[in-house]
C-alpha positions in Angstrom: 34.1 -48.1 -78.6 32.9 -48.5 -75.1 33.9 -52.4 -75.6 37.7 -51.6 -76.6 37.7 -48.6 -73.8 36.7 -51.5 -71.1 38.8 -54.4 -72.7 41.5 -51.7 -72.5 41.1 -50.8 -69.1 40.9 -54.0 -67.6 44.0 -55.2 -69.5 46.4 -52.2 -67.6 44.6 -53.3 -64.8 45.5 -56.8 -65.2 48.9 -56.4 -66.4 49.7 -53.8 -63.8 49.0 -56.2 -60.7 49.8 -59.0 -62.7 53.4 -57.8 -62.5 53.5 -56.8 -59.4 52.6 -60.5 -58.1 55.1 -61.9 -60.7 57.9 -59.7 -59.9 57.7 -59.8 -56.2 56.5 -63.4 -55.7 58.3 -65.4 -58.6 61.0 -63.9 -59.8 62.4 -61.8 -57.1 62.7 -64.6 -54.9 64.0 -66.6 -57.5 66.6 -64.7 -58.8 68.2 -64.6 -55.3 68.0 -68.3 -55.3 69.9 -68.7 -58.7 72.4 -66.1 -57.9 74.2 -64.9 -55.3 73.1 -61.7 -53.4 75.4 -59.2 -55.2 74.5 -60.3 -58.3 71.3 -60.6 -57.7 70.8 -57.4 -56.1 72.1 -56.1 -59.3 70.0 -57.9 -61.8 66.6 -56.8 -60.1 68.3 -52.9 -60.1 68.0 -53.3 -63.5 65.0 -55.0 -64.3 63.7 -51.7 -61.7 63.2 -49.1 -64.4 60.8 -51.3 -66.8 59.0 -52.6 -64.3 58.2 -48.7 -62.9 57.6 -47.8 -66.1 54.9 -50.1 -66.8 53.2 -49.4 -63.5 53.7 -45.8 -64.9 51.8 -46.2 -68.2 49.2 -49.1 -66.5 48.3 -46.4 -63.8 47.6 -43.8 -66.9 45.8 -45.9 -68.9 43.2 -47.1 -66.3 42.8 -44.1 -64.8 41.9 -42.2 -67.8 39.6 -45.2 -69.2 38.0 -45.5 -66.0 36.9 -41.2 -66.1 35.9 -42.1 -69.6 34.2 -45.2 -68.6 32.6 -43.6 -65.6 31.8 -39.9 -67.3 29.2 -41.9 -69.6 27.9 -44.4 -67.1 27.7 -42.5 -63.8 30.4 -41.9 -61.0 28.7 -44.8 -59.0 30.4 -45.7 -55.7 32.7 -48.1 -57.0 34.0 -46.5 -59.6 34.4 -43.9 -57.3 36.7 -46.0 -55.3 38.1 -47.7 -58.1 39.6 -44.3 -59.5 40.8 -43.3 -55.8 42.2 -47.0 -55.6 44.1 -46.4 -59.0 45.4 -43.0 -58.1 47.2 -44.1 -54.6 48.9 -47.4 -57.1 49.5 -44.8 -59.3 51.2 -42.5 -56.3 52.9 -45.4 -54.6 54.0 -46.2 -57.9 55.8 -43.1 -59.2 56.8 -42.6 -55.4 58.8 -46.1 -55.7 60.2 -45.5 -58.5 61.3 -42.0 -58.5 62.6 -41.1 -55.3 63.0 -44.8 -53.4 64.3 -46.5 -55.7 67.4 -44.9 -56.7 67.9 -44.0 -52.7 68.3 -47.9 -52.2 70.5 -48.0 -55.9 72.6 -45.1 -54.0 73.5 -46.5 -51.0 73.9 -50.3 -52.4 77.0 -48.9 -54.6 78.3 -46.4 -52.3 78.5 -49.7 -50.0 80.2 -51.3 -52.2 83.0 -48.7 -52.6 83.2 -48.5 -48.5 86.2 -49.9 -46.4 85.4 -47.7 -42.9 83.6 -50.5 -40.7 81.8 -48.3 -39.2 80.6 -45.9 -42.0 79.7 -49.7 -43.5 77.3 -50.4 -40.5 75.7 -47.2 -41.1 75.3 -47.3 -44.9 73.5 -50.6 -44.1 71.2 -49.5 -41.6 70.2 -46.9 -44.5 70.1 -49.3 -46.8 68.0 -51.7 -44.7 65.8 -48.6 -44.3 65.1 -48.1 -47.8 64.4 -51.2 -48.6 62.4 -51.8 -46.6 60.2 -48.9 -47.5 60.5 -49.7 -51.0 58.9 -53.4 -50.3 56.1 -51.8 -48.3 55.0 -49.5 -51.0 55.4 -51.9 -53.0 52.7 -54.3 -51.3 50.7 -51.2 -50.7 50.6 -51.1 -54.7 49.8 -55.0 -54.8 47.2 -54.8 -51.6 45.7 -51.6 -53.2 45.7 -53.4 -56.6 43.9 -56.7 -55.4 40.9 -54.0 -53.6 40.7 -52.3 -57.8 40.1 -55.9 -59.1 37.0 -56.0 -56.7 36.2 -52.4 -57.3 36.3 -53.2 -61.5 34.4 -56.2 -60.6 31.1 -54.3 -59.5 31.8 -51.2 -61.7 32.0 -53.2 -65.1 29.2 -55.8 -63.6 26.9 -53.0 -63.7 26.5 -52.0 -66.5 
């Protein structure tokens, strides 16, 4: 059992940051390549909602395989900070995806809709804004995740 509860822990792990690196350093960039902005902006809007949701269920399943992992082995100083390090993806995560997200979503179509110049210059100021929050939680979540790799690293080494 422990075998499957570790395999299964480091596989949300893995997939989780996996993603992120694929996401935001491969496709991302490459879908605004191939297309142009518009439609590019449109196809990562709606690639958005899987890709939250499987930092939604990754940050569930390795937090609760770490407690069991670490309830049975000791809450040693890694695992420790690998559970605090899981919680703030976790956070930044749900953060992102909940309230961000559909704030950048928002003012990307009402943009579209908009012929006042000035009410345009504004609405992309905003949008600028969220964006860019949205791209720094999102390398918190891949900074965060590359620390929990190290933090797995010793925790599962020591046993």
């Amino acid at each position: 059992m422990a075998v499957a509860i570790k395999f299964l822990h480091l596989l949300s792990i893995v997939i989780w940051v996996g993603s992120v690196i694929f996401f935001s350093l491969v496709a991302a960039p490459a879908i605004f390549r191939a297309v142009d902005r518009k439609t590019a902006g449109d196809v990562v809007a709606l690639i958005f909602p899987q890709y939250y949701l499987l930092g939604y269920v990754c940050a569930a399943v390795s937090i609760l395989t770490l407690a069991w992992l670490a309830s049975r082995a000791g809450w040693g100083f890694h695992a420790r900070a690998g559970l605090a390090a899981l919680i703030l993806m976790g956070a930044l995560t749900v953060v992102s995806g909940v309230y961000v997200a559909p704030k950048v979503n928002k003012v990307k179509y009402e943009m579209r809709a908009e012929t006042d110049a000035a009410k345009l210059e504004t609405m992309r100021a905003a949008f600028g804004k969220w964006h860019g929050v949205s791209m720094a939680l999102n390398a918190g979540v891949l900074l965060t995740g590359l620390a929990m790799v190290y933090f797995a690293a010793r925790y599962l080494g020591d046993r």
